[in-house]
VOKOL-765907 format. One record per atom (N, C-alpha, C): chain; residue number from 1; x, y, z; atom name; residue in one letter. Coordinates in nm, 3 decimals. Atoms other than C-alpha are relative to their C-alpha. Example, Ala and Ser with C-alpha at 12.3 -4.5 7.8 and 13.67 -1.06 7.14 Angstrom:
<recs>
[rec A; 1; [0.089; -0.119; 0.000]; N; a];
[rec A; 1; [1.230; -0.450; 0.780]; CA; a];
[rec A; 1; [0.090; 0.120; 0.000]; C; a];
[rec A; 2; [-0.082; -0.119; -0.006]; N; s];
[rec A; 2; [1.367; -0.106; 0.714]; CA; s];
[rec A; 2; [-0.077; 0.109; 0.073]; C; s];
</recs>
This chain:
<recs>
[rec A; 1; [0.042; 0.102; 0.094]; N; x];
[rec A; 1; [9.453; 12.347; 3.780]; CA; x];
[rec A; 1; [-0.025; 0.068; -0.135]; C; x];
[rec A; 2; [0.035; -0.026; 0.062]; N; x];
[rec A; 2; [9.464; 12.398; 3.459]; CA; x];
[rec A; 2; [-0.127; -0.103; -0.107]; C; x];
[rec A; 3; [0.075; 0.030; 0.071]; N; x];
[rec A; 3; [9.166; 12.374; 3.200]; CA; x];
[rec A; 3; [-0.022; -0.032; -0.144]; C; x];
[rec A; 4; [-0.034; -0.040; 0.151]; N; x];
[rec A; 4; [9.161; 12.238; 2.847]; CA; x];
[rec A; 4; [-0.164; -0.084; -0.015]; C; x];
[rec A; 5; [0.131; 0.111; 0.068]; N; x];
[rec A; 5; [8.842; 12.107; 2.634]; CA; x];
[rec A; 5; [0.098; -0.104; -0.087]; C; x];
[rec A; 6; [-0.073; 0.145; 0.071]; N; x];
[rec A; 6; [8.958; 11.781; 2.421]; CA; x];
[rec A; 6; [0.066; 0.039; -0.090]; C; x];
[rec A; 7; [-0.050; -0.037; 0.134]; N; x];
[rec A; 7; [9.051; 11.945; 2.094]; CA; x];
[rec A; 7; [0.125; 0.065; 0.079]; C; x];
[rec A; 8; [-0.121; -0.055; -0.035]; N; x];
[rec A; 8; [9.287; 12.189; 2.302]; CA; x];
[rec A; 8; [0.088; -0.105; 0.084]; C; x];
[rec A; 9; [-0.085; 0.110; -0.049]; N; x];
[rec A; 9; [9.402; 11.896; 2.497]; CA; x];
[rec A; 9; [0.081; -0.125; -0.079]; C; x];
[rec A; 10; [-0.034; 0.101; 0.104]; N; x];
[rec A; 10; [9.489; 11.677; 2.223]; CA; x];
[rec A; 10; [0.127; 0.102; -0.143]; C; x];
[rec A; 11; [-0.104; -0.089; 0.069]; N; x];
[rec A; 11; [9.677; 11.994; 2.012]; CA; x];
[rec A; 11; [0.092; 0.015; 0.056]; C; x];
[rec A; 12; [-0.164; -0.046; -0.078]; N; x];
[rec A; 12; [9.890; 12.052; 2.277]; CA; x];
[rec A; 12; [0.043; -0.119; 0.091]; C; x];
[rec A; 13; [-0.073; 0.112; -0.077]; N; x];
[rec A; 13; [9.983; 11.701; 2.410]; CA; x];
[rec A; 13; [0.109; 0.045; 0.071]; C; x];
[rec A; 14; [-0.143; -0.026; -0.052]; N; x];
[rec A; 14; [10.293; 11.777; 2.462]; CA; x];
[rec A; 14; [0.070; 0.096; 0.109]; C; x];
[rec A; 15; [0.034; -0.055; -0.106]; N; x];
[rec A; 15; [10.288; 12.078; 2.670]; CA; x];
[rec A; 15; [-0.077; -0.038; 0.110]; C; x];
[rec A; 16; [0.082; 0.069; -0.090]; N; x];
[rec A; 16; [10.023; 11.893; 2.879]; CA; x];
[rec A; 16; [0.103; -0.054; 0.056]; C; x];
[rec A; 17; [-0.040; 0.090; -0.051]; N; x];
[rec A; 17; [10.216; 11.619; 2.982]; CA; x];
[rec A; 17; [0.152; 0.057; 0.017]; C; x];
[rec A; 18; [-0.129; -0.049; -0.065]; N; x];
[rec A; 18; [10.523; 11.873; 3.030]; CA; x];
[rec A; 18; [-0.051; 0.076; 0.166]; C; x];
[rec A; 19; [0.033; -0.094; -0.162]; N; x];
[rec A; 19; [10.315; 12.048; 3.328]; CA; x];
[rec A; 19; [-0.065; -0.127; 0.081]; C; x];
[rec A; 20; [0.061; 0.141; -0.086]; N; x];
[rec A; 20; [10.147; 11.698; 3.450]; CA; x];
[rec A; 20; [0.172; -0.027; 0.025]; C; x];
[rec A; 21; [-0.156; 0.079; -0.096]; N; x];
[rec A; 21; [10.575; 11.585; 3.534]; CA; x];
[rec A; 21; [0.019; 0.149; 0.062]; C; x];
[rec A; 22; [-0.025; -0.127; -0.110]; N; x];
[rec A; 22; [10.586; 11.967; 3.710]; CA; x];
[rec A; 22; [-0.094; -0.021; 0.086]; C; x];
[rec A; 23; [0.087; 0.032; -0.119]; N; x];
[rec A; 23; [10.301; 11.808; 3.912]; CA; x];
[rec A; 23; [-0.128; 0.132; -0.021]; C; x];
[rec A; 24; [0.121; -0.076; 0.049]; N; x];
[rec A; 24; [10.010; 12.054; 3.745]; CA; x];
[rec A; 24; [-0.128; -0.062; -0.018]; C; x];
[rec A; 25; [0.080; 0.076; 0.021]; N; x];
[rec A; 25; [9.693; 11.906; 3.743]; CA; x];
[rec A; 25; [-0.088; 0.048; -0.112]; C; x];
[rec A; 26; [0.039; -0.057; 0.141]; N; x];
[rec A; 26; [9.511; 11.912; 3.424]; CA; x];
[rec A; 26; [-0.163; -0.067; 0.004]; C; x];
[rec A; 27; [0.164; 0.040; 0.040]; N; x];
[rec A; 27; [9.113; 11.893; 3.363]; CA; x];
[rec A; 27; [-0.030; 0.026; -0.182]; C; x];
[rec A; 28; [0.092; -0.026; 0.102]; N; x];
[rec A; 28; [8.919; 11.830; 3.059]; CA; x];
[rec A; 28; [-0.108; -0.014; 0.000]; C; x];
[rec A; 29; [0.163; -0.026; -0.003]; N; x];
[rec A; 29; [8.587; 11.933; 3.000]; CA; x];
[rec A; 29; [-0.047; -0.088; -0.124]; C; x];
[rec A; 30; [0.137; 0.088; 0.104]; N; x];
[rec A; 30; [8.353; 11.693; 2.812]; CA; x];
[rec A; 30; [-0.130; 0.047; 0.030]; C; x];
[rec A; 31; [0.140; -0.048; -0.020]; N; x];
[rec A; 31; [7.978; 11.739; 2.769]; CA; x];
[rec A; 31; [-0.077; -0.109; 0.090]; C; x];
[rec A; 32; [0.061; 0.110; -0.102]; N; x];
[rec A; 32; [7.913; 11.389; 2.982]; CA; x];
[rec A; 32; [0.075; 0.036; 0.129]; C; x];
[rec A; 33; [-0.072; -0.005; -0.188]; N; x];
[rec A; 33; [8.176; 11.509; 3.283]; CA; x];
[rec A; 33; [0.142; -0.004; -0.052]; C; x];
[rec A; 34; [-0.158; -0.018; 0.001]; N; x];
[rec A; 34; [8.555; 11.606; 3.338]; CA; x];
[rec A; 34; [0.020; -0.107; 0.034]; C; x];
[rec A; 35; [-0.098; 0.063; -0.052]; N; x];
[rec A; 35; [8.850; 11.387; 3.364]; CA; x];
[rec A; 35; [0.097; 0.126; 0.046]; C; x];
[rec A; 36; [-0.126; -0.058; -0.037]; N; x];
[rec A; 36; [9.124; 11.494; 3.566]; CA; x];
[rec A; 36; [0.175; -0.079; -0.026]; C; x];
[rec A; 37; [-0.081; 0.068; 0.076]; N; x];
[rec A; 37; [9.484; 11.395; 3.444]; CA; x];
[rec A; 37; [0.124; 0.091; 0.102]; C; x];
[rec A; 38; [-0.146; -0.063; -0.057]; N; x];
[rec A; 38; [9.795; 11.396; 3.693]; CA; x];
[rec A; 38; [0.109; -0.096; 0.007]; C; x];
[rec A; 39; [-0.099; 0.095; 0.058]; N; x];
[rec A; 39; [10.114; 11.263; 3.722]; CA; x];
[rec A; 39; [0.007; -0.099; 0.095]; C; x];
[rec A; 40; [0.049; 0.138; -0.049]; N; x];
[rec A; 40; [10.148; 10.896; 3.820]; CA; x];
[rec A; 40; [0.072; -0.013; 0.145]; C; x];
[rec A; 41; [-0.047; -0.041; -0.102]; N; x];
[rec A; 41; [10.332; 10.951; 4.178]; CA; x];
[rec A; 41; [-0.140; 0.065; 0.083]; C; x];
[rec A; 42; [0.094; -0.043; -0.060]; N; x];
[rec A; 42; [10.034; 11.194; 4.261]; CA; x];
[rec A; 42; [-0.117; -0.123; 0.003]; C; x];
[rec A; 43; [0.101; 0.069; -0.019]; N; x];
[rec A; 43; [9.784; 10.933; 4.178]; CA; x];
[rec A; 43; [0.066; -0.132; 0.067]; C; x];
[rec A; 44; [-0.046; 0.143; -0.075]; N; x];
[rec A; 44; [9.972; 10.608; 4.319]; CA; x];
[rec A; 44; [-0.008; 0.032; 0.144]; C; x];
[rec A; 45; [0.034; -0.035; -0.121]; N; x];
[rec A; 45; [9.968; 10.830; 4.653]; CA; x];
[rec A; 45; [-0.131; 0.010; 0.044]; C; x];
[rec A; 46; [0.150; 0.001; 0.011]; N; x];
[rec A; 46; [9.582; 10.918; 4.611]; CA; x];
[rec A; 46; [-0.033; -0.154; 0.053]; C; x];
[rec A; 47; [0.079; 0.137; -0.007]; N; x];
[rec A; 47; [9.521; 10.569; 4.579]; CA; x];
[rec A; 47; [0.062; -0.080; 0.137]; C; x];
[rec A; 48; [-0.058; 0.070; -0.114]; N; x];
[rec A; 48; [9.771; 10.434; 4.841]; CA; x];
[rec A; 48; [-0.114; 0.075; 0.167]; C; x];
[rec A; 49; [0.105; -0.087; -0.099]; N; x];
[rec A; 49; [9.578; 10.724; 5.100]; CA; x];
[rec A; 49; [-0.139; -0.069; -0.005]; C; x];
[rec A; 50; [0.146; 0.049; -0.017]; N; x];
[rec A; 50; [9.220; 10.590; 5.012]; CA; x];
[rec A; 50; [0.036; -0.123; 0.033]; C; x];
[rec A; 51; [0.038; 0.069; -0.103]; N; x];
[rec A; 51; [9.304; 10.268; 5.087]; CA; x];
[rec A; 51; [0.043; -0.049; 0.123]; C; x];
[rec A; 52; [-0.043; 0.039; -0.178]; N; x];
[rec A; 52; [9.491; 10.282; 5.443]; CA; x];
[rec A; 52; [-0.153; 0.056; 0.056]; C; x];
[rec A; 53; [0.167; -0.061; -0.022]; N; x];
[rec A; 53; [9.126; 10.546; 5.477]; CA; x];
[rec A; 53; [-0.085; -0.107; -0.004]; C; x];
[rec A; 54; [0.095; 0.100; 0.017]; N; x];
[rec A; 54; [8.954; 10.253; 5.399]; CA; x];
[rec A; 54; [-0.032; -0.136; 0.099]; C; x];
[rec A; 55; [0.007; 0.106; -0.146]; N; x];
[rec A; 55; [9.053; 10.037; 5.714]; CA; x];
[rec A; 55; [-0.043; 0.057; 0.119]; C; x];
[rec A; 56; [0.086; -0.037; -0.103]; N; x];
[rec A; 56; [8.825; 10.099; 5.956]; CA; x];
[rec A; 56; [0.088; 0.021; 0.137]; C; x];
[rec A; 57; [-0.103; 0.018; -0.102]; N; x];
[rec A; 57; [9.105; 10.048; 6.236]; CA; x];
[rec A; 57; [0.069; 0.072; 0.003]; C; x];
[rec A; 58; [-0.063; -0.074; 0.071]; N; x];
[rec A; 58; [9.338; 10.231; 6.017]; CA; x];
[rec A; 58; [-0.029; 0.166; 0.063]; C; x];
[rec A; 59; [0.037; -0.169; -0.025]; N; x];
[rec A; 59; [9.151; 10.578; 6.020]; CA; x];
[rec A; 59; [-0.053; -0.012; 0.118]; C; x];
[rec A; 60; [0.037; -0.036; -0.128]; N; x];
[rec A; 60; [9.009; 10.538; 6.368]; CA; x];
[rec A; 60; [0.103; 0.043; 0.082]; C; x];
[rec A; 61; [-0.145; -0.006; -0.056]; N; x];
[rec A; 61; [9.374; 10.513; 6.483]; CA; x];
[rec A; 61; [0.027; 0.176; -0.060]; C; x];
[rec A; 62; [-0.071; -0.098; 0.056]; N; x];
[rec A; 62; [9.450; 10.809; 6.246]; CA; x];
[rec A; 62; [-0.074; 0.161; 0.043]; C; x];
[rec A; 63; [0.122; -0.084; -0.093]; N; x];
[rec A; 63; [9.151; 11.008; 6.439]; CA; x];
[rec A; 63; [0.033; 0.065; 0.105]; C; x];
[rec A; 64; [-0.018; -0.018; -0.153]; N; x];
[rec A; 64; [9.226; 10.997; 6.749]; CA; x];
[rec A; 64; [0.191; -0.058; -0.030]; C; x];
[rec A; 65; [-0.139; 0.000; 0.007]; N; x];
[rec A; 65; [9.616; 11.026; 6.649]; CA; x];
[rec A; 65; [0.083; -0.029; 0.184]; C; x];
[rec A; 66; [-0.066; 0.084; -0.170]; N; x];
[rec A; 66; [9.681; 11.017; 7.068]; CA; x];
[rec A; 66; [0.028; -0.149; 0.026]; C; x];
[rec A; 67; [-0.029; 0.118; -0.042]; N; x];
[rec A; 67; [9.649; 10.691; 7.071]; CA; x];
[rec A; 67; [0.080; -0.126; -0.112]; C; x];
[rec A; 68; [-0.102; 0.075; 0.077]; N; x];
[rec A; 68; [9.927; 10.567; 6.809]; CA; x];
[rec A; 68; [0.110; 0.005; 0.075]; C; x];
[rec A; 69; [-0.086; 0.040; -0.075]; N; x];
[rec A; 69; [10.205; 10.409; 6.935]; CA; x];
[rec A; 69; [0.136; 0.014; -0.061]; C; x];
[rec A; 70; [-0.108; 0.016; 0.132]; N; x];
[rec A; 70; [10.496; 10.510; 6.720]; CA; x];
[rec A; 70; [0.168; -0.065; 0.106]; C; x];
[rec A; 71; [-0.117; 0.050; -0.095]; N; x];
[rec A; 71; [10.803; 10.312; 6.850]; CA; x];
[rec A; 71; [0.140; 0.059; -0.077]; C; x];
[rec A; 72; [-0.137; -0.021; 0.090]; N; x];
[rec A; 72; [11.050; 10.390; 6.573]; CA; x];
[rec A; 72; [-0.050; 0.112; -0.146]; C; x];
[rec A; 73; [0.050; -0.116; 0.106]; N; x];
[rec A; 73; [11.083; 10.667; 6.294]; CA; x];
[rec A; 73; [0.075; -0.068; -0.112]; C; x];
[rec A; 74; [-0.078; 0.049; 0.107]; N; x];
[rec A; 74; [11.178; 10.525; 5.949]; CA; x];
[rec A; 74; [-0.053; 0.092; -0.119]; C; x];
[rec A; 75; [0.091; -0.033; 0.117]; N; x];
[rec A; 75; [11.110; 10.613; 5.579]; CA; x];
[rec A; 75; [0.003; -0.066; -0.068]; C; x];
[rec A; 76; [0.088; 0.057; 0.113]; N; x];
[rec A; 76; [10.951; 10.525; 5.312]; CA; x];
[rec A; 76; [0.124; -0.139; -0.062]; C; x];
[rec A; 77; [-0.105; 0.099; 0.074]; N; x];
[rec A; 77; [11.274; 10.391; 5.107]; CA; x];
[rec A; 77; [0.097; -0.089; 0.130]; C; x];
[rec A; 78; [-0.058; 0.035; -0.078]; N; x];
[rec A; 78; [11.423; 10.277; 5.453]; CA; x];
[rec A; 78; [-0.114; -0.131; -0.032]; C; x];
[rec A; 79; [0.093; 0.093; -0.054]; N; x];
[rec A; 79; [11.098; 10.053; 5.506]; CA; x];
[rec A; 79; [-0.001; -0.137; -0.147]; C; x];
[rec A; 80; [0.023; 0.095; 0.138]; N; x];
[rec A; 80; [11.117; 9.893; 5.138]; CA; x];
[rec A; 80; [0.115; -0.031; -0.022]; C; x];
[rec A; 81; [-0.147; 0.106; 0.003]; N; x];
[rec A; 81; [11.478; 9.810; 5.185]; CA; x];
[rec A; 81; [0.024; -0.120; 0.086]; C; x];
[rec A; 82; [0.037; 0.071; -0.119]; N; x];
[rec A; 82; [11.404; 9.651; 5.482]; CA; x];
[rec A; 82; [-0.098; -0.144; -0.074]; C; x];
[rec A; 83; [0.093; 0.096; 0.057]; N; x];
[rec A; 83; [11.116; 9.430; 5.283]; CA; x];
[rec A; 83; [0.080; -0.039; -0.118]; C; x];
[rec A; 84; [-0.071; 0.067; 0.142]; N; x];
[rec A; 84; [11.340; 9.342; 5.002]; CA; x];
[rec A; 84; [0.109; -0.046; 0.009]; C; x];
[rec A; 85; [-0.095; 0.094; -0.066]; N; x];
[rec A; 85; [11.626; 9.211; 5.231]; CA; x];
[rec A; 85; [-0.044; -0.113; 0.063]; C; x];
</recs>
């Protein structure tokens, strides 16, 4: 992870947001608390992860992984072609 304070984060935009699309995660330090700044793939996954975590059913299942029932193996872009036919 790299570290910038605001002024260095704001001089070097551009470099920033060339290592955030190499998937680099970038902090800035403020005097109220860091932000962290990554690229939008990493966070749409973050967020997709917290909330399957967030179904109580969900992560109990994902716990005790023995007792999932997987019938079929697909992926990701298989499953969203599937929903858009």
């Amino acid at each position: 992870m790299v570290i910038y304070t605001p002024t260095q984060a704001r001089n070097n935009f551009f470099q920033l947001s060339k290592k955030i699309q190499a998937n680099e995660e970038i902090r800035v330090t403020f005097k109220s608390g860091d932000a962290v700044i990554v690229n939008s793939d990493d966070y749409d996954n973050l967020l997709e992860t917290l909330y399957v975590l967030s179904d109580p059913v969900v992560s109990h299942q994902l716990q005790n992984k023995d007792s999932l029932e997987v019938s079929s193996y697909s992926t990701l872009n298989n499953l969203r072609d599937e929903m858009d036919s």
